[in-house]
N, C-alpha and C positions, 0 to 999 in steps of 0.2 A: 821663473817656475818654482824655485825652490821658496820664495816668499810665498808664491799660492799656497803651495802643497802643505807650508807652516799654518796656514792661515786655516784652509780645511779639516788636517790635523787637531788644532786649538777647539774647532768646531765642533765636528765629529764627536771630541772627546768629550763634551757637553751633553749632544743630542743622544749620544749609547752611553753615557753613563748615571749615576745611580741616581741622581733626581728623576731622569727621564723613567728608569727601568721603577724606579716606584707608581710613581706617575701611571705607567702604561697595566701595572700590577694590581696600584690602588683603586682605578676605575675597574678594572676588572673585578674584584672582591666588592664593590659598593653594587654593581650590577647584580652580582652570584648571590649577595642578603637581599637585595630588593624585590627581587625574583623568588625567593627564596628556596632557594639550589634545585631549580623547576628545572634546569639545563642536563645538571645532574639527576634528579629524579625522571627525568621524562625522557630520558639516554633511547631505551628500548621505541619511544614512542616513534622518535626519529628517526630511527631504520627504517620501520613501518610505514613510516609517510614518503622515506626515501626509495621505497620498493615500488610504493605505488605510483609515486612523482614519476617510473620509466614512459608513461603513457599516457598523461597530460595531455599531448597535443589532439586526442581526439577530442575531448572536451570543450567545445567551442564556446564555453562561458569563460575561460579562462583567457584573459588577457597578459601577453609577452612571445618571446620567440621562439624560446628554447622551454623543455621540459624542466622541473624540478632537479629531475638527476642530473641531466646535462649542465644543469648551473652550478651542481657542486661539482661536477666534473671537471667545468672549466673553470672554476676557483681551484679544485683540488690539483688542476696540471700545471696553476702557478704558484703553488705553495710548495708538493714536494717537488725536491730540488736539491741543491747540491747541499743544502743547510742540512738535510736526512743523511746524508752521509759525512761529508765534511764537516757541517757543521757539529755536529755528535760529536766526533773526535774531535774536534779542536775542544768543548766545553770539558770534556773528560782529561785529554791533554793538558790545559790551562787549571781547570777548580777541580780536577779529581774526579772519583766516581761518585760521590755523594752532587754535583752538577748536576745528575739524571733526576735525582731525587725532588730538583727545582724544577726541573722539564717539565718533572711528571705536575708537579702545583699549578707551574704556567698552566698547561694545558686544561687544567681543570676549571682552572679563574678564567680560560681563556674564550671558555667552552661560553659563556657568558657575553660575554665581549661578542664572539661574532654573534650570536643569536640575534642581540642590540644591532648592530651593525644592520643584518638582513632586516632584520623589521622595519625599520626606519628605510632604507633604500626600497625596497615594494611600497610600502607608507605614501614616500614624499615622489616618487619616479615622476616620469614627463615623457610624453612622445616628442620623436623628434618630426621635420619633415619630410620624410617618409615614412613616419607610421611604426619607428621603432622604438620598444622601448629605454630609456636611460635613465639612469640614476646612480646613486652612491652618494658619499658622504659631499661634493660641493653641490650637491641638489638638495639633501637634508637639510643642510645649513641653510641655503636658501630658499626652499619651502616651508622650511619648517622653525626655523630661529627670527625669518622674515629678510626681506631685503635689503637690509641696514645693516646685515652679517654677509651678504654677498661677496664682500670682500676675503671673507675666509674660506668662503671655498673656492675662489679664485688663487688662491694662496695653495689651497690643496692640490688643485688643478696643475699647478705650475711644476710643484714638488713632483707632484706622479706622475707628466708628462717625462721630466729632465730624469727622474729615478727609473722610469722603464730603460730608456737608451743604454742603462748601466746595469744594475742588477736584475733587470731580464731581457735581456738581450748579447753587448756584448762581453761580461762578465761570463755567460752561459758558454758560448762558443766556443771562449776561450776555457772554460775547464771542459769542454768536449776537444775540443781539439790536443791538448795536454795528455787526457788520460788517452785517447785513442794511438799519439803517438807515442807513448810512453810503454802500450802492452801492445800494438800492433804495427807500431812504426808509419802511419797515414801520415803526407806531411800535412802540415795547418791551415797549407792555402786548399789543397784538396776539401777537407775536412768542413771548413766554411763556406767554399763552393756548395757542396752538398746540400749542406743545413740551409745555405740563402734557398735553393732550388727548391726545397722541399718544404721550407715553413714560409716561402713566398706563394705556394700551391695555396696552402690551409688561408694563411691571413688574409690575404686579396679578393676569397671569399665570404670576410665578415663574420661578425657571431655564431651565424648557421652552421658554417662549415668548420669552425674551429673546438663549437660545443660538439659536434659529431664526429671528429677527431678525439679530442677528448673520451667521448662517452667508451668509446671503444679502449683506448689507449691506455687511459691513465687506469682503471680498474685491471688491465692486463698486466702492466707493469707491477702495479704496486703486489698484485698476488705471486707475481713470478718471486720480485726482489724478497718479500715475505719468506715466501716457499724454500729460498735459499738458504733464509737465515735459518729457516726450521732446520733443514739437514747440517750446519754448521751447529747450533746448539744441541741437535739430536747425537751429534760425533763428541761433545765435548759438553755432553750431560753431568757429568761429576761436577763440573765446573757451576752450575749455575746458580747454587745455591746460595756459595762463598760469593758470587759476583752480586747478588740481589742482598745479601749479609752486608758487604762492604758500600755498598750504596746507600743503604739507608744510614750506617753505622757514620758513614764519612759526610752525611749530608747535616749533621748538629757536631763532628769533632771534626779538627785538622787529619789531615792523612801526612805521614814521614814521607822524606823523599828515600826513591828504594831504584836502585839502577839508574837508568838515566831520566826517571821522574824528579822533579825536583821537589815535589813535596805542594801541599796546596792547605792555605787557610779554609776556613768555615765561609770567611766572606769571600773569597775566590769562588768557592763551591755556589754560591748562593748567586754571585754575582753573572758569572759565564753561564750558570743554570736557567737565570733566566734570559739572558740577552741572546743566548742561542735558541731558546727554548719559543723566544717572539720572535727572533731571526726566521724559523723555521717555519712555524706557523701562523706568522704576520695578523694575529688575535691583535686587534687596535690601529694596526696600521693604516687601513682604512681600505686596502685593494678589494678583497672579497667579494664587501656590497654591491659592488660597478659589474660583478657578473648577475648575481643572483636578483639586480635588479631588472635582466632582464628574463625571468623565470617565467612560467607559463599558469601562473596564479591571481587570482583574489583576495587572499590571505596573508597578510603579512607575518602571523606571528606562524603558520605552519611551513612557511619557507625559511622563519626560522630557526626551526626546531630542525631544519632539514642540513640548514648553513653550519650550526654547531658542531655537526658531524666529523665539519671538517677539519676542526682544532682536534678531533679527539683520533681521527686517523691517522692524523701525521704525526704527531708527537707520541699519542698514548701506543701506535700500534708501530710505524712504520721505522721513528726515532727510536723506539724502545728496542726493536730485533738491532737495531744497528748496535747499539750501547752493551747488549747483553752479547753481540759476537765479538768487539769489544773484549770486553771485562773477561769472556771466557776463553783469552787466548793471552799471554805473555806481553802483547808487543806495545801493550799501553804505559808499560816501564821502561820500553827503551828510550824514551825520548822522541818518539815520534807522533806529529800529529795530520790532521786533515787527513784528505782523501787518503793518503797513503799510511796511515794508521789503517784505516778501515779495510784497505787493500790488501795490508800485511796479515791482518786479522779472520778475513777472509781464506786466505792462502795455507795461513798454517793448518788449517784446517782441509783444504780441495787445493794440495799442493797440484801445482800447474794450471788449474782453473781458478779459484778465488779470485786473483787479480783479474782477470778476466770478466768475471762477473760482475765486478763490480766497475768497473770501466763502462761494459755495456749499461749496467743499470743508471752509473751517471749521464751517459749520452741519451738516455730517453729520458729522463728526470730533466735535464737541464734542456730539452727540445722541447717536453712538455711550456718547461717554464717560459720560455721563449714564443707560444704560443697564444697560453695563459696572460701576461704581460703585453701583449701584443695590444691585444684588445683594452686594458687598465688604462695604457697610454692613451690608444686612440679615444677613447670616452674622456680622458683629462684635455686632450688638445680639444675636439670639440665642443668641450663646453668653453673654452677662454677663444675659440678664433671662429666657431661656428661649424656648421653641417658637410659646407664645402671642402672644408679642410682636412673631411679623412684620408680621402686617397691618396693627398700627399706625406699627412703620417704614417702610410701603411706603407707607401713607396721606401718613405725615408727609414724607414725600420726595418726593412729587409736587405736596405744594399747595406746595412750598419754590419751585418751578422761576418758577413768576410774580416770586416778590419777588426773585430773584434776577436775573431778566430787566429790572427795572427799578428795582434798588437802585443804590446808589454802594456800591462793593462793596471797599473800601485796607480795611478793617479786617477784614473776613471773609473777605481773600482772606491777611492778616499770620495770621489764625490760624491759617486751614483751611493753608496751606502750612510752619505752624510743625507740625502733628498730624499731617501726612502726614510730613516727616522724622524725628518721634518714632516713628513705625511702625516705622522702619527697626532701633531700638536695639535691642527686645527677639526682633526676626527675627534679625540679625546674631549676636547671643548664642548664639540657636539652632542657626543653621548652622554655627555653629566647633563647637560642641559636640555636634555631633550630624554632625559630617563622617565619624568613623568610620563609622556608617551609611548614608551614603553612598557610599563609597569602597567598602566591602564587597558592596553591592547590586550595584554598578557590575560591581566584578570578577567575582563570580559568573553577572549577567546577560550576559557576553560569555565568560565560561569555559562556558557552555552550562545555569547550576544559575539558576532564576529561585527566589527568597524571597518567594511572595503574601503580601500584608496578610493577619495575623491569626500567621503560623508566627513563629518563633522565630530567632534570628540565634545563629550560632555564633563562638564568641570573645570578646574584651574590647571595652569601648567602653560610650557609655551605653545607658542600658533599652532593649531592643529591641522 
């Protein structure tokens, strides 16, 4: 075991480190000029399509399952997660508060990245047999790169099916189970009981049920955990100034160590800034697409202008209140980081409540994600074993959620997070080579000429 775990470790440290984190940043900025910052410009547009996407499904021209919203929904319920809380604080803890300052770039560069992403997955999609839709990045690749790249998205396939089991699933349970016992005393096997019982309800009824789950859920949460942070920075108003000062100030110079910080280089800042900042918002990683490819559209490029939404929720709005209650309260010098940075952070502010909050808020974030994930998986297994093969993934991914609610989880949390950044290589592949069709979509969907899934693309560039 200790040879594995050397062995994964060695890996890991490869796939999250700084070739990969360029890599995942550079495609991002080759996309954000291509487009040229159309993601960024066309920000307000996307609300506006996002408002109207709630009510899609009367429109019987539109082919998929789920409404527009419901597909960022259930993208958005496996994105934020414990990365928006924990992961914040560990990037702040590790490179400083200038970290945030790379957050905020990811998220911009990143805003890009998914938009590609969505377009391509409506683009190149496939009914299954029953008549539903599926896609994402091993169906781009092989729709759209041709079948002589088939082998790459089988490769994707593999990574996202073995990466669900871990980073959304039982990694989730177990940081609910943690923080519930830790401010409520629940013990772990209760705690994963619960969560099987209840996200076995949602998954067992397929996309339908879990986008409608979602659609409710994840806009309830995110405005509650929001709403909270507002009253913690509205207490510790003097504060935010200095905290938005020292962010940007610390994101181009080192910061001293000061109490039990130990102090953090420019490339620390730069470096946790982004690997938390793709951590959180999985901008490349390649999950996303697999929902929004079953969106309830015609349109590739207005799903994604819909899908971009979601890099800038999480990071610019949801990551940013974590960071800024954070920065506006002491306890990011004592040496503390993860969830219980954010806890502390919370508290000294809503002494007796703060922990509280944010316990609860990890427990719906991390069931979201466990939802969200659910379904990633199950579309990665059935495309490598076939149609038949759901309900034994869906089986086997619920009875997971107990053992992971009360495992000791360093070794399946070194894999599951080594398979989730291998996701990212053969997505990345994709998108650089398959940019021309994107860029093309792009232009003719704002020249007034929309190209539906299934017609043909005029010009050079790969298979269309």
């Amino acid at each position: 075991m200790e040879q594995l775990n050397a062995v994964f470790s060695a890996i890991n440290g490869v796939v999250w480190g700084p070739l990969m984190l360029i890599l995942l940043f550079g495609v991002g900025i080759y996309l954000q000029l291509g487009l040229k910052l159309m993601p960024i410009r066309k920000l307000g547009l996307g609300f506006s399509l996002l408002w109207q996407g709630r009510r899609s499904e009367a429109d019987s021209r539109d082919e998929g399952e789920i409404s527009p919203f419901n597909a960022l929904m259930t993208a958005l319920s496996a994105t934020i997660g414990t990365g928006n809380i924990a992961g914040v604080a560990t990037a702040i803890a590790l490179g400083g508060p200038g970290a945030v300052f790379w957050m905020w770039l990811t998220a911009l560069v990143g805003m890009a990245t998914k938009f590609a992403e969505a377009v391509l997955a409506v683009r190149y999609r496939e009914t299954d047999s029953t008549g539903n839709h599926v896609g994402g990045p091993m169906y781009y690749i092989r729709n759209g790169l041709g079948k002589r790249w088939a082998w790459l998205g089988g490769l994707f396939a593999f990574f996202g099916a073995v990466a669900a089991f871990g980073i959304g699933n039982t990694v989730q349970s177990n940081s609910v189970a943690d923080a519930l016992t830790t401010s409520f005393g629940v013990p772990a096997w209760l705690t994963g009981l619960i969560i099987m019982v209840l996200a076995g309800a949602v998954i067992l009824g397929g996309i339908k049920r879990i986008s409608r789950v979602a659609g409710k859920l994840v806009p309830l949460m995110a405005v509650a955990y929001f709403a909270a942070g507002v009253v913690v920075l509205v207490l510790n108003a003097d504060q935010i100034g200095g905290a938005l000062g020292t962010i940007f100030s610390h994101a181009f110079q080192p910061i001293a160590a000061s109490g039990g910080f130990a102090g953090a280089a420019v490339a620390a800042a730069i470096r946790f800034g982004v690997a938390r900042g793709i951590f959180s918002n999985e901008a490349g990683l390649g999950s996303a697409p697999i929902a929004h490819a079953a969106a309830q559209t015609r349109n590739p490029v207005r799903q994604g202008l819909i899908a971009m939404l979601g890099t800038f929720i999480d990071t610019l709005v949801v990551c940013t209140m974590t960071a800024l209650v954070i920065l506006t309260s002491t306890h990011w010098l004592d040496g503390e980081s993860g969830a219980g940075l954010t806890s502390l952070s919370f508290d000294s502010a809503l002494p007796g409540f703060g922990q509280h909050i944010v316990a609860i808020a990890l427990s719906i974030f991390a069931f979201t994600t466990i939802l969200g994930w659910s379904f990633y998986g199950e579309k990665c297994f059935q495309y490598l074993f076939g149609d038949r093969a759901i309900l034994l993934y869906r089986i086997l991914f619920v009875l997971a959620v107990p053992v992971g609610a009360m495992a000791k989880l360093d070794f399946i949390w070194l894999v599951a997070d080594t398979f989730n950044a291998m996701m990212a290589i053969p997505n990345l592949i994709a998108l650089a080579l398959l940019s021309p069709v994107v860029f093309k979509l792009t232009r003719d969907h704002f020249a007034g000429k929309t190209v539906l899934p299934g017609e043909e693309l005029e010009g050079r560039g790969p298979k269309a």
